[in-house]
C-alpha positions as CSV (number, residue, x, y, z in Angstrom):
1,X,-183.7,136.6,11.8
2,X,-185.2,133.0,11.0
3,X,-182.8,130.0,12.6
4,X,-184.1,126.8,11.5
5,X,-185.5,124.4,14.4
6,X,-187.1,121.8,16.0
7,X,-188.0,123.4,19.3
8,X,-189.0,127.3,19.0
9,X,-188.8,127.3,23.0
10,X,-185.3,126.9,22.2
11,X,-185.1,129.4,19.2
12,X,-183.8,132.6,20.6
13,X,-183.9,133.0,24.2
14,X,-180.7,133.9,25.7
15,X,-178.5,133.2,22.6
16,X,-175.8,135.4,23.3
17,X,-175.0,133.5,27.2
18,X,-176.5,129.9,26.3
19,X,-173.4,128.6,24.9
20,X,-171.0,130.7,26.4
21,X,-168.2,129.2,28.6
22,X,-167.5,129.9,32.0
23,X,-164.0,129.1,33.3
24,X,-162.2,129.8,30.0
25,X,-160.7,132.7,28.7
26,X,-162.8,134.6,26.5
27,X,-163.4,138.4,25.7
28,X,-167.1,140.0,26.4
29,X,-167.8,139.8,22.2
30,X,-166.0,139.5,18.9
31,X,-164.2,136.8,17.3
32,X,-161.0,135.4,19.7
33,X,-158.4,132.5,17.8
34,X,-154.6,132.5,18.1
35,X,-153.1,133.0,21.5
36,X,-150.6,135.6,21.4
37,X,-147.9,137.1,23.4
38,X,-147.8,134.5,26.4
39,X,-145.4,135.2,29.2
40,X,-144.5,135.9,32.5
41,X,-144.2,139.3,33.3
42,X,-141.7,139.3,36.6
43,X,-142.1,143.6,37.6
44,X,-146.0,142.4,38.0
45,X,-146.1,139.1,38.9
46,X,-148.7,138.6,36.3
47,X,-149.1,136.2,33.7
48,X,-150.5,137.6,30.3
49,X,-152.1,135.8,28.1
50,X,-152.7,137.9,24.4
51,X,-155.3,136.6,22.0
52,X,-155.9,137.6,18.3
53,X,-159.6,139.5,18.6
54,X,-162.0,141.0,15.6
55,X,-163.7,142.7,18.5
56,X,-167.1,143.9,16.3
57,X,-168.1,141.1,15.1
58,X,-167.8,137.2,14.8
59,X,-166.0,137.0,11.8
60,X,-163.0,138.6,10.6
61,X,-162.7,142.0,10.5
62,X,-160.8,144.5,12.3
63,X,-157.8,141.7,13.0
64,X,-156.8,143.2,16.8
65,X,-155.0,141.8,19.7
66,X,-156.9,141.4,23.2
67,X,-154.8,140.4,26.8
68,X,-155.6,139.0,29.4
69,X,-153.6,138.8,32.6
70,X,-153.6,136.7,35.5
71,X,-151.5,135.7,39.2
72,X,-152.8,132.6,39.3
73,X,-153.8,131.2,35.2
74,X,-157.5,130.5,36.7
75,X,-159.2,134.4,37.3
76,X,-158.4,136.7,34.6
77,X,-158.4,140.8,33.7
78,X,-159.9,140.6,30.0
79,X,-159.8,143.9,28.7
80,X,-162.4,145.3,26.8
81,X,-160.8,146.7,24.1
82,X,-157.9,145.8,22.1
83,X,-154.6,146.1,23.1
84,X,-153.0,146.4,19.4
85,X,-155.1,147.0,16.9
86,X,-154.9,148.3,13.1
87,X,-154.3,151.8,12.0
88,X,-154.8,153.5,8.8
89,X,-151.1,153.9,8.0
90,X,-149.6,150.8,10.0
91,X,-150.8,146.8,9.8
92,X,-153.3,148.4,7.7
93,X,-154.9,144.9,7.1
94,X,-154.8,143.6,10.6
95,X,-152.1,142.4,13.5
96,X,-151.5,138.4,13.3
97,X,-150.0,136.1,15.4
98,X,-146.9,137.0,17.4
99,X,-144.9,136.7,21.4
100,X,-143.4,138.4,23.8
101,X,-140.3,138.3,25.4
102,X,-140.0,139.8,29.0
103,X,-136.8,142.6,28.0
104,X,-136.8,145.7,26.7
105,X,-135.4,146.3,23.0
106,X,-132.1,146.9,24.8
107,X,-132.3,142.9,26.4
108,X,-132.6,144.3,29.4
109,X,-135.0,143.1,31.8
110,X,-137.2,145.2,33.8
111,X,-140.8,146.8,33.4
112,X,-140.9,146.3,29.8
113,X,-142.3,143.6,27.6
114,X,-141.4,143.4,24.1
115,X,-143.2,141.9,21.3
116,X,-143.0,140.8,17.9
117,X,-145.9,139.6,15.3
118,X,-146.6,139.4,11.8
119,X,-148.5,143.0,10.2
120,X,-150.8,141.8,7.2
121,X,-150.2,144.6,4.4
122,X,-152.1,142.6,1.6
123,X,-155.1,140.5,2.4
124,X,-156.1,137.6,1.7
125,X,-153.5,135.2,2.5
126,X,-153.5,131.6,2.2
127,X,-151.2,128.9,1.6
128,X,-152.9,127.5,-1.9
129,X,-152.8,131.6,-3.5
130,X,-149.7,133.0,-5.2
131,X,-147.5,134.0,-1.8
132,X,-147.7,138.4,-3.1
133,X,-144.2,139.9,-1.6
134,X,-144.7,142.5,1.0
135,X,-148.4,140.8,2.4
136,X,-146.6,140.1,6.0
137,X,-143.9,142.0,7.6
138,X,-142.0,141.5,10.8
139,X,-143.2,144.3,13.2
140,X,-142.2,145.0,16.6
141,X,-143.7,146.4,20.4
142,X,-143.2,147.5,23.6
143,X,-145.4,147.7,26.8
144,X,-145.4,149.2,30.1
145,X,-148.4,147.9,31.7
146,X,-148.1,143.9,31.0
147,X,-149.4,144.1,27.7
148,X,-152.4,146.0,28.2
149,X,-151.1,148.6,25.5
150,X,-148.7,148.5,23.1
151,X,-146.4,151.1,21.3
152,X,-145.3,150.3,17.7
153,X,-141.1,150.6,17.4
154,X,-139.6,153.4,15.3
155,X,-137.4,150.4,14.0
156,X,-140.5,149.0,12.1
157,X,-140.6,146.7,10.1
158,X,-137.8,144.5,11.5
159,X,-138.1,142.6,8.1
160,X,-139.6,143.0,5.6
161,X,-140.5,139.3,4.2
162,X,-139.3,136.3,3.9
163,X,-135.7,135.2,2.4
164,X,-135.4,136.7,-1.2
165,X,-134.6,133.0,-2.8
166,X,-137.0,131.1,-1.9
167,X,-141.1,131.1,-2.8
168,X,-143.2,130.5,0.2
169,X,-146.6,129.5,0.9
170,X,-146.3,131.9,4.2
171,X,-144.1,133.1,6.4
172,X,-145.5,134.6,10.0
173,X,-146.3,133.9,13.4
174,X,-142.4,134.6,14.8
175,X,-141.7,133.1,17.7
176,X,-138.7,134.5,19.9
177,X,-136.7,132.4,22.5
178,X,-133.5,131.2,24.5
179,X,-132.4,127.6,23.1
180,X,-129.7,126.0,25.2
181,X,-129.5,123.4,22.9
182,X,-128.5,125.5,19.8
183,X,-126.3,127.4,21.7
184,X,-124.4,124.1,22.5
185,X,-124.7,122.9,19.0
186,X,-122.9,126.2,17.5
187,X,-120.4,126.4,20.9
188,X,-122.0,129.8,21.9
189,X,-122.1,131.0,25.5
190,X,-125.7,129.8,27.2
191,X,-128.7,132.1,28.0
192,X,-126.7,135.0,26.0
193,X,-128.3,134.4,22.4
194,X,-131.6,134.9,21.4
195,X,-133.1,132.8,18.0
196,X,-136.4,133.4,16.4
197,X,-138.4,131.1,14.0
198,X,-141.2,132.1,11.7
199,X,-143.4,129.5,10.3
200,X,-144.2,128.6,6.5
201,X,-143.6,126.7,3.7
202,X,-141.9,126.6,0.3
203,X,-144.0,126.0,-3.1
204,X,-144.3,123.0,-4.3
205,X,-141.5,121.8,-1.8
206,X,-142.2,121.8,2.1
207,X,-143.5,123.8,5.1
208,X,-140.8,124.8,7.0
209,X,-139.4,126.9,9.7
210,X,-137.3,129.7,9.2
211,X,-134.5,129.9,11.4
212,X,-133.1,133.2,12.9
213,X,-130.8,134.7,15.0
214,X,-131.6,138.1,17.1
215,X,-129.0,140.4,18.8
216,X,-130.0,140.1,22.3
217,X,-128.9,143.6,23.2
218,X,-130.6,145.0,20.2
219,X,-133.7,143.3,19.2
220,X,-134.6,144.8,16.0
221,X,-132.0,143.1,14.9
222,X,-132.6,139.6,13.1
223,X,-129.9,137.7,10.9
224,X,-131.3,134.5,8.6
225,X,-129.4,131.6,9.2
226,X,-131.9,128.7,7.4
227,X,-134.5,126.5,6.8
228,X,-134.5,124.2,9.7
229,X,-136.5,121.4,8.5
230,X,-138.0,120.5,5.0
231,X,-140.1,117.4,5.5
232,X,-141.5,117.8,2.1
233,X,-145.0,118.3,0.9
234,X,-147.9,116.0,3.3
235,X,-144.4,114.2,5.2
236,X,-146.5,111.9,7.3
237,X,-144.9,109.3,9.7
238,X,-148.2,107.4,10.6
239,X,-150.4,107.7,7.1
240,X,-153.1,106.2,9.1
241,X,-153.7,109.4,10.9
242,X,-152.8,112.6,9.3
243,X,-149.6,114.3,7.5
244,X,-147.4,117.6,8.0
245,X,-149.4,119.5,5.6
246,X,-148.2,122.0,2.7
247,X,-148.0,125.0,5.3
248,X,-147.2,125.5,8.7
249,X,-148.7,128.4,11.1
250,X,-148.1,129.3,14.8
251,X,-145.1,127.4,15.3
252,X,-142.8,127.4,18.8
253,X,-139.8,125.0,19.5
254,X,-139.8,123.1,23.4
255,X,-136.8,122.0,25.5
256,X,-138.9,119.5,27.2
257,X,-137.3,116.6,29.8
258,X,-138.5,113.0,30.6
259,X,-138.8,111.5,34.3
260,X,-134.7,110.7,33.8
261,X,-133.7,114.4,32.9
262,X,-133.4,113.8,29.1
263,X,-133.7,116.6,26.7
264,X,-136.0,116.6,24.0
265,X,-136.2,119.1,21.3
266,X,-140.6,119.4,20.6
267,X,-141.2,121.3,17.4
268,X,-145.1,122.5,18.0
269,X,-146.9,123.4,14.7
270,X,-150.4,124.5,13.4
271,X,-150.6,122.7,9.7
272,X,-152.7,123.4,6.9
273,X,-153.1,121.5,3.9
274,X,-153.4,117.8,5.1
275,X,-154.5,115.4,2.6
276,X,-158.2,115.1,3.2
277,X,-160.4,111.5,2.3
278,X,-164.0,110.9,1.3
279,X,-165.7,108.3,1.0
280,X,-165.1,108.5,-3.1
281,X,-161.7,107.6,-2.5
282,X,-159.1,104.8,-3.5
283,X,-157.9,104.9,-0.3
284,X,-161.0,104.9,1.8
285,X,-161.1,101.3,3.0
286,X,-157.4,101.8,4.2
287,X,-158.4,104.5,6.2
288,X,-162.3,103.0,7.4
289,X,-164.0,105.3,10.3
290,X,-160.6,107.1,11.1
291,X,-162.0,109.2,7.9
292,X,-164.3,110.3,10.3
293,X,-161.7,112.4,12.4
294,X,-161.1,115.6,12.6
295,X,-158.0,115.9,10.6
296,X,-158.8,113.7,7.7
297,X,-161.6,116.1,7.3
298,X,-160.4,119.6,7.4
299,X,-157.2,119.3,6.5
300,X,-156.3,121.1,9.6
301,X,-154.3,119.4,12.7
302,X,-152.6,120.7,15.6
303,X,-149.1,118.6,15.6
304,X,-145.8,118.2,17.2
305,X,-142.7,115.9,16.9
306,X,-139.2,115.5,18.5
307,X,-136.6,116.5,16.4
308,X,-132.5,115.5,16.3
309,X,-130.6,118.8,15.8
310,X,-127.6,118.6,13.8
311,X,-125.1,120.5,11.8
312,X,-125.4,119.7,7.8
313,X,-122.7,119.6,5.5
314,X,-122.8,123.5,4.8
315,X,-122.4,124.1,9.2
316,X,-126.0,125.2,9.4
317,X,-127.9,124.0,12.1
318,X,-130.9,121.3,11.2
319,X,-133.8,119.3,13.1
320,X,-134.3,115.8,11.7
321,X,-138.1,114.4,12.3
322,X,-137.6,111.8,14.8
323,X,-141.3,110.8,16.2
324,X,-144.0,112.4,16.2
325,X,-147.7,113.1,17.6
326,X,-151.4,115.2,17.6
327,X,-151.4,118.0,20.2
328,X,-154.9,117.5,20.2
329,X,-157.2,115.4,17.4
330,X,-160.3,117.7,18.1
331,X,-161.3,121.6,17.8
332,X,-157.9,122.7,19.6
333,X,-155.6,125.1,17.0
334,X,-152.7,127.7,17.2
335,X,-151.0,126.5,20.7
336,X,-149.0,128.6,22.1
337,X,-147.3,128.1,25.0
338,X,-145.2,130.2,28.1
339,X,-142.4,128.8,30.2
340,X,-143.5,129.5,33.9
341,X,-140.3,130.4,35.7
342,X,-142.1,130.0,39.4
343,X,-142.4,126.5,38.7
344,X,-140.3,125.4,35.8
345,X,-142.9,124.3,33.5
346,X,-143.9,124.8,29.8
347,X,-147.6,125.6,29.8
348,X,-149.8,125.9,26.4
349,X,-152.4,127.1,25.5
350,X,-154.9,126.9,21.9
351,X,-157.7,128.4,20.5
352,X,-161.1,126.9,20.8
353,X,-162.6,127.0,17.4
354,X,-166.6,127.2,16.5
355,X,-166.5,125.2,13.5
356,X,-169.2,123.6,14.3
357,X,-171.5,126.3,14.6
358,X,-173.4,127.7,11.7
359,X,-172.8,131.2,10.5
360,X,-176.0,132.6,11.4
361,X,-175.9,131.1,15.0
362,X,-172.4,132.6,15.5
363,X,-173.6,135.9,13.7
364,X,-176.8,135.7,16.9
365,X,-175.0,135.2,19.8
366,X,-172.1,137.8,18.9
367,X,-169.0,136.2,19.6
368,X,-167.4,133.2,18.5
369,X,-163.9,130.8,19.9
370,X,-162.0,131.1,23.2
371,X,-158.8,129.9,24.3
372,X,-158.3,126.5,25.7
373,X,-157.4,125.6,29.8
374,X,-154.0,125.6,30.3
375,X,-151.7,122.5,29.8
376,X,-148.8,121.1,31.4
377,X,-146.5,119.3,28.6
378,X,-143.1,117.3,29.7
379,X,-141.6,114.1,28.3
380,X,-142.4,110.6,29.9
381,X,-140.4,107.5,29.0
382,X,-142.1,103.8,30.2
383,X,-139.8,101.1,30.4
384,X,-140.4,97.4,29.5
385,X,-143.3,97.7,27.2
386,X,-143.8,94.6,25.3
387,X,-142.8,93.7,21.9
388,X,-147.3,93.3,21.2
389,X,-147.8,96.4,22.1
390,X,-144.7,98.1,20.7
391,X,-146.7,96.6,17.1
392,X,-149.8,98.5,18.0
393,X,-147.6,101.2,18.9
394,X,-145.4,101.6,15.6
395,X,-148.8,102.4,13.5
396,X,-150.1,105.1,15.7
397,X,-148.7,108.9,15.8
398,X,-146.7,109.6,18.8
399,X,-144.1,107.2,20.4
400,X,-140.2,107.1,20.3
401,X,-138.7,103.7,20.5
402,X,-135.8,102.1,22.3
403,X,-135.0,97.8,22.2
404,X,-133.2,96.8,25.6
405,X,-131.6,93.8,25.6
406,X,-134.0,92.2,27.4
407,X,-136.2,92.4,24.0
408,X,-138.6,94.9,26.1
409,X,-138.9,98.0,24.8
410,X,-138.7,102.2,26.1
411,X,-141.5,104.0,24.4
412,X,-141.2,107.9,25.0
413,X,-143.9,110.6,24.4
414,X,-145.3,113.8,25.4
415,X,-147.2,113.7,28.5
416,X,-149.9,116.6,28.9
417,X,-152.6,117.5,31.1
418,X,-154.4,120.4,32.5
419,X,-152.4,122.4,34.6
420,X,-152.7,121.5,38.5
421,X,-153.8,125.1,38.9
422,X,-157.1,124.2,37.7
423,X,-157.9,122.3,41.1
424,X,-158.7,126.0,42.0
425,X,-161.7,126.1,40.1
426,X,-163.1,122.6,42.4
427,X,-166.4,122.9,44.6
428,X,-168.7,119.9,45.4
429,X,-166.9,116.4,44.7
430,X,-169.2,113.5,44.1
431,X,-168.1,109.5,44.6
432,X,-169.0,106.9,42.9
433,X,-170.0,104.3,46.0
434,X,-168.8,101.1,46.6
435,X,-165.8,101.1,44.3
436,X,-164.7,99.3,42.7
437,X,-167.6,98.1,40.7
438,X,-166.5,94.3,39.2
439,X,-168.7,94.1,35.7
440,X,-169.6,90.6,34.3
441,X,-171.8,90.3,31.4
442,X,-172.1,89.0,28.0
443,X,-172.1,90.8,24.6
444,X,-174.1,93.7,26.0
445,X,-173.8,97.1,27.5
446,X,-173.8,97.3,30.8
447,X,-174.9,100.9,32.1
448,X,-174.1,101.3,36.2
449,X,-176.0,103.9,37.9
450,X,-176.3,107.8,37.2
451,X,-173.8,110.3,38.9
452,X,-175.5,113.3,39.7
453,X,-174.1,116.6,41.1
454,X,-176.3,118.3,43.8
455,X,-177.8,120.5,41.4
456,X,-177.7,120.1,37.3
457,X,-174.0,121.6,36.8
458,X,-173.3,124.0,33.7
459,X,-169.5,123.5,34.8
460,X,-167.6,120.0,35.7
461,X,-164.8,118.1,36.2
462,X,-164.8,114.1,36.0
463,X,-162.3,111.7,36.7
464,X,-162.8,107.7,36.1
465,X,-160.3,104.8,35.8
466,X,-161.2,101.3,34.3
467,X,-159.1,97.7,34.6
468,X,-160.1,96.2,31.7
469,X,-160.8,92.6,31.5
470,X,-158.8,90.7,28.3
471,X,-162.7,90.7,26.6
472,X,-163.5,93.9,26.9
473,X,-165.0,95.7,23.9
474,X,-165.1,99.1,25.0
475,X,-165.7,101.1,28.4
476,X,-166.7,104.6,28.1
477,X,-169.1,107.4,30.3
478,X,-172.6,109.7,29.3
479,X,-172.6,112.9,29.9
480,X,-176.4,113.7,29.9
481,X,-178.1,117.2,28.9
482,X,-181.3,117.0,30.4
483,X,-183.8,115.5,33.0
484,X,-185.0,112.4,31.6
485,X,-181.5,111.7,30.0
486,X,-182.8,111.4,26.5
487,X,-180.1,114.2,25.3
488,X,-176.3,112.9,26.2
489,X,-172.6,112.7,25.0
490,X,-170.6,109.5,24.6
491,X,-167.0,109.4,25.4
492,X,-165.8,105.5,25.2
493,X,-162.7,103.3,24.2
494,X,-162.8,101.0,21.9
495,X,-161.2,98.5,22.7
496,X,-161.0,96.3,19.2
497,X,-159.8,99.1,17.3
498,X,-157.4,101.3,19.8
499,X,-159.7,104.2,19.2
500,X,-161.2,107.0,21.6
501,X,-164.3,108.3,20.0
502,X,-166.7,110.9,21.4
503,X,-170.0,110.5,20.3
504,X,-171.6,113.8,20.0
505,X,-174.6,112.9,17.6
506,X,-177.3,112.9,20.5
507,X,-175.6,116.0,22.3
508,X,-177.9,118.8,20.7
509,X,-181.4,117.4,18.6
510,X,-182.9,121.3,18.5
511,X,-181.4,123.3,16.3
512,X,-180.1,122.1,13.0
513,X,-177.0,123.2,11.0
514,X,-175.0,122.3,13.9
515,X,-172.2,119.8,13.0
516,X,-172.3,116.6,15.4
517,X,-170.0,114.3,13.6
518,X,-167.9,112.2,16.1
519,X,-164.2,113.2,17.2
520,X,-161.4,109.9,17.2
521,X,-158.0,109.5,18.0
522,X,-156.4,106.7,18.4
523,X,-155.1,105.2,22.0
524,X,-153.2,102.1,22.9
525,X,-153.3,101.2,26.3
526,X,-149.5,100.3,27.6
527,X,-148.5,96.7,28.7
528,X,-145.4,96.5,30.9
529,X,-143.9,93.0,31.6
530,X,-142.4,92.3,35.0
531,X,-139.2,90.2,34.5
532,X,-139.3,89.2,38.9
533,X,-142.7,87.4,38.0
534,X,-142.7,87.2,34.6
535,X,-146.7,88.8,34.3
536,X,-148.0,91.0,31.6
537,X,-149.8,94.0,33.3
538,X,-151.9,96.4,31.7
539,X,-152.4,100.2,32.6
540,X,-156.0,101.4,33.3
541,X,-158.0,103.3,30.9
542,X,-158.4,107.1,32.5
543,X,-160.5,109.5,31.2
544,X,-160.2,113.4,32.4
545,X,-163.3,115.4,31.1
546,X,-163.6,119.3,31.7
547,X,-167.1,120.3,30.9
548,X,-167.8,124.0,30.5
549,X,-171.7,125.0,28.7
550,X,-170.3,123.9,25.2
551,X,-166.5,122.7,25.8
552,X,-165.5,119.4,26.1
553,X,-161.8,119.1,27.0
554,X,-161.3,115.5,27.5
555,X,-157.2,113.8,28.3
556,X,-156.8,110.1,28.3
557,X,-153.8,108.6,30.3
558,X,-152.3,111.9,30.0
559,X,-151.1,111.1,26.5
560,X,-154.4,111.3,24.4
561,X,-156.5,114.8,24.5
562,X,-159.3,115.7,22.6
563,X,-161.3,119.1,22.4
564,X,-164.6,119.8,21.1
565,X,-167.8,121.4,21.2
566,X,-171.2,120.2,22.2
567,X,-174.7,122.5,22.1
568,X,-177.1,121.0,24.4
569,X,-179.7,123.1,25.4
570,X,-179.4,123.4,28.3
571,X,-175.8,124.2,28.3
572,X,-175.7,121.5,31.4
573,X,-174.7,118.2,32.6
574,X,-177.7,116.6,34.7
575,X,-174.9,113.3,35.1
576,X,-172.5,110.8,34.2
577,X,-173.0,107.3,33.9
578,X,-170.5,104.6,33.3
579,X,-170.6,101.9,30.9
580,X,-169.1,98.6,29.6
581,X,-169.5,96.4,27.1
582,X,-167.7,92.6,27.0
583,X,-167.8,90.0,24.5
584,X,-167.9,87.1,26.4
585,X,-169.0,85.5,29.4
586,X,-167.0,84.6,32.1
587,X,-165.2,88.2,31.7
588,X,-164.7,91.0,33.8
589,X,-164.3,94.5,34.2
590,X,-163.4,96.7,36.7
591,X,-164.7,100.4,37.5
592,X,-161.5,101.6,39.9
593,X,-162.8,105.4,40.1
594,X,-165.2,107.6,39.0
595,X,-166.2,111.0,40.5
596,X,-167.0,114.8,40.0
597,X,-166.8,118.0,40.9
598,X,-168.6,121.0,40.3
599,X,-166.7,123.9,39.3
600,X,-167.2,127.2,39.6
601,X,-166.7,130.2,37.1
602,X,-163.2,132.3,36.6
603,X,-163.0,135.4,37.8
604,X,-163.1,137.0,34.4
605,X,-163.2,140.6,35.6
606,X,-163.2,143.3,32.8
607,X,-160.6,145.9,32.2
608,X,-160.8,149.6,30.3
């Protein structure tokens, strides 16, 4: 096989391992995407994490499930062959997305897991093609062994489409859960009533989610109750960065608090059919370099939003867009997420695509995706943000407002980071010396020294924190692929435009076909005023960068992330330097943090 390059040393060797990550979860071969089927599973103690797997080959075929299963999220079992898979008389075109509820079919909890998932009868299907009526039924599981197999019900299908009155642009991917707050909405006892969404879209209307109830003591049982939302077709809230699509996939629905104990209802949804720009269009200066993102052009984006639920006119229950945000604005897709009952926290997880890869590379190495580290998501509220930034604010996705009659303001959003579990995976810390670092300078960059792990590191953790001075143009870290740190990543604020950018153009200069173009979301850094001594103070910049061979997982203040994929080489870091750039003299800067650590590989034993 020919691959087209600049550097035949680089060519073929070790294809299969080069790129491959280390601390993530990812089978021995095959084609991983959705995360399926997340849960605690109390008999065991495990958590299980199920994955959709074509497990011969790189692209779809075969459509299988795959588990994983864990006591700690960081070292995994990854079986080696699929857990659910397709049979010549049942999901005869392949087993999509689905969960898992820890109960038997009676609701009784025990050694059984349950799960249901969407079985593809007709293939293909895709939002823009005439929805064909029995393509995706409702099917149902059981396991005995944590999900490592699973037996098909007698009961299937459960349904056997979507409602009869309405045409859809799909309907899959249930999702199956206790909802307190719909329980108190329709006065029904709490923790006794199950509900169940499947995700979709009407033609020429809306995506949408399809609201139903299940019997909890029978759970082949599922009654229709509505649409919950209808947004209508590309519903954006911030047209500067992205819509709500014409389809909706993968979609779960989060009770998630704020520092204060206030519920919020999160509605987390995979959406096809964003509006996508080019540079040929009317709108194009509107929307300048934020073309460049990954939403605007795939017309893919992983969202969520916070939703008001209400009864409407008829007495059915419905969720009114209230703000709304990017789960991630890079290669991240298909969250799903478990409730960790240990800890009390909503974990997620998403598919690590390989978009960026050409065909024939991905068709070389074998293998292709993996699932993202896990996340901790909650609610954070910040009181007495200032009426400036609150106007940066209102034309960026993913902020709730509240005026206080001081004219301050209570901006709320969703807080996520990598799951403090993760620390696990920590080996040789590095410090930046002499911190903090005070930067003056003129309209330049000004590049501090190289930090270096003991040994070039293939995986890495790195934690820095800027003050930035009021003429501060940007502030940003290298990640560097090679000894004489001529090969490097870019991962800087701007300052001027309230934009994160990761510069991946110089990551990889050997083999071509590769996509580099850069990854942006926007980011305003907070001001709080402080009515004692009347001063305006700004939060520092914080950048939080998991490195893994070709994964870049990178969160910024905890309310920014962004995921994407870089092919150096090497498949190393050799470093990270901090930079700054100011625009006038006079000016300062200030470096608070920066250091590393070396990581070390999961435990990703494999299972018969």
């Amino acid at each position: 096989m020919s691959i087209p390059t600049n550097d035949d040393e680089h060519s073929h060797p070790h294809t299969v391992e080069r790129w491959r990550p280390g601390f993530h979860v990812i089978p021995k071969s095959g084609r991983l995407d959705n995360p399926c089927a997340l849960g605690y599973h109390a008999a065991s103690g495990l958590y299980i994490v199920g994955f959709r797997w074509c497990p011969k080959g790189w692209n779809w075929e075969n459509i299988s499930w795959g588990v994983a299963q864990s006591a700690d999220l960081i070292d995994w079992d990854v079986s080696k062959e699929p857990s659910l898979q397709p049979s010549a008389v049942e999901d005869t075109c392949g087993i999509s997305t689905g969960c898992m509820v820890d109960m038997n079919v009676d609701g009784i909890s025990g050694g059984t897991i349950t799960c249901f998932y969407t079985s593809a009868q007709i293939l293909p299907i895709h939002y823009i093609l005439p929805y064909q009526g029995g393509s995706e039924l409702l099917h149902m599981a059981t396991s005995e062994d944590g999900g490592k197999t699973w037996q098909r019900s007698s009961s299937n299908p459960v349904l056997f489409g979507p409602p009869s009155n309405v045409s859809v642009t799909g309907w899959r991917d249930p999702y199956v859960f206790h909802w307190d707050s719909m329980d108190q909405l329709l006065r029904r006892c709490p923790k006794r009533n199950l509900y169940a969404i499947i995700a979709g879209g009407i033609r020429d209307r809306s995506p949408t989610i399809f609201l139903y109830s299940v019997d909890i003591k029978d759970l082949s049982r599922w009654t229709y109750m509505t649409t919950l939302i209808l947004p209508g077709r590309n519903f954006t809230l911030t047209p500067l960065w992205g819509d709500f699509g014409l389809n909706w996939e993968v979609t779960s629905i989060l009770t998630l608090k704020n520092e204060a104990g206030q519920s919020f209802e999160i509605v987390i949804a995979g959406v096809e059919g964003c509006r996508m720009f080019s540079q040929g269009d009317q709108d194009s200066r509107m929307f300048g370099r934020r073309l460049q993102s990954r939403p605007l052009r795939t017309g893919r984006a992983q969202k969520w939003f916070s939703g008001r639920l209400h009864l409407a006119h008829d007495g059915r229950p419905k969720l009114q867009m209230r703000f709304s945000g990017h789960l991630d604005y890079g290669t991240f897709y298909a969250a799903n997420s478990l409730f960790d009952p240990l800890l009390g926290e909503r974990v997620v997880y998403g598919w690590i695509l390989e978009d960026d890869l050409p065909d024939e590379l991905k068709q070389m190495q074998g293998w292709s995706g993996f699932l993202s580290l896990p996340r901790t998501l909650k609610m954070t509220s910040v009181q007495n943000i200032t009426q400036s930034c609150v106007a940066l604010l209102t034309q960026r996705p993913g902020f709730g407002y509240e005026r206080c009659q001081s004219g301050l303001f209570t901006v709320t959003t969703l807080w996520q980071g990598p799951d403090h579990r993760v620390r696990k995976l920590r080996e040789v810390e590095v410090t930046f010396e002499c911190l903090p670092v005070i930067v003056y300078s003129a309209a330049d960059r000004v590049l501090l020294r190289v930090l270096r792990p003991p040994q070039p590191a293939a995986h890495m953790e790195v934690w820095a924190s800027f003050s930035l001075g009021p003429c501060t143009t940007a502030a940003g870290l290298r990640l560097y692929h090679n000894p004489d740190l001529s090969l490097y990543t870019i991962i800087h604020f701007d300052a001027e435009s309230h934009e994160v950018i990761i510069d991946r153009a110089n990551s990889c200069n050997a083999l071509r076909g590769i996509k580099t173009e850069p990854e942006i979301a926007p980011h305003v850094l907070l001001e709080t005023f402080d009515c004692s001594t009347q001063t305006v103070t700004q939060e520092p910049l914080v950048f939080h960068i998991y490195f893994d061979v070709s994964s870049l997982e990178v969160f910024i203040n905890n309310r920014v992330a962004i995921s994407t994929r870089i092919y150096p080489q090497s498949g190393l870091c050799f470093g990270v330097q901090p930079f700054v750039i100011l625009s006038k003299t006079g000016y300062s800067t200030q470096l608070d943090d920066l250091k590393l650590w070396t990581l070390r590989k999961s435990g990703l034993q494999k299972s018969s």
